[in-house]
N, C-alpha and C positions, 0 to 999 in steps of 0.2 A: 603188581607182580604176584604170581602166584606162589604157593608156597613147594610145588614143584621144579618153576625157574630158579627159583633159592638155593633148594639142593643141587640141580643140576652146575648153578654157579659155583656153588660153594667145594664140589665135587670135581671140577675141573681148576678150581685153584689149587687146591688140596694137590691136584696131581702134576700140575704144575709144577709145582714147589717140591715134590719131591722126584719128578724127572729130573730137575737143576741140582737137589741134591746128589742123586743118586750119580750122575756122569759125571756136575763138572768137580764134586766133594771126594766124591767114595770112587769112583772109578779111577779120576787120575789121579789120586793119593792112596793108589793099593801099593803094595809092597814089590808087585810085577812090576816089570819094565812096562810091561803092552797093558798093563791094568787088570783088575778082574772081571772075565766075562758074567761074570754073574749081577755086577751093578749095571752092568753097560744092558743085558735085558730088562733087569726092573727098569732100567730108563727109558727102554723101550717101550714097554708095556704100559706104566704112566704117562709117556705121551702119548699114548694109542689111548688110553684111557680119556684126556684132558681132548683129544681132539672128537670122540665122539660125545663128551657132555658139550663141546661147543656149536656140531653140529645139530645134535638133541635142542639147544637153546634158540639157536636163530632156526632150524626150520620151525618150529611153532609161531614165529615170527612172522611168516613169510604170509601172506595176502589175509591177515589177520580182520582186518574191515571188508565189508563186502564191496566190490564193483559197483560204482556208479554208472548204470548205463546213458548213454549221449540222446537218449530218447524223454530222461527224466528231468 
């Protein structure tokens, strides 16, 4: 693995872990009935965050070895 897979992993756990904080910790234990919108967007934005480092990981993934052609 490269040392840019790393980060991108490491960077989408990171945000993971603090979307799960931010909604199921801080959002439903704000002192509102309906919650504070303002955790309920940092959840948003770190899972927007966490799903393009996971698209960043597997598209580098994707036809990584070259084609055998059926002629070789």
């Amino acid at each position: 693995m490269k040392i840019a897979d790393i980060l991108t992993l490491v960077i989408g756990v990171i945000a993971i872990a603090l979307a799960v904080y931010f909604f199921f910790w801080k959002y439903k234990t704000a002192a509102s009935v309906h919650g504070d919108p303002k955790y309920l967007w940092m959840a948003i934005g770190a899972t927007v965050v966490a799903f393009l480092c996971a698209l960043a990981f597997f598209v580098k993934r994707v036809n990584k070895e070259e084609e055998i052609h059926i002629t070789q």
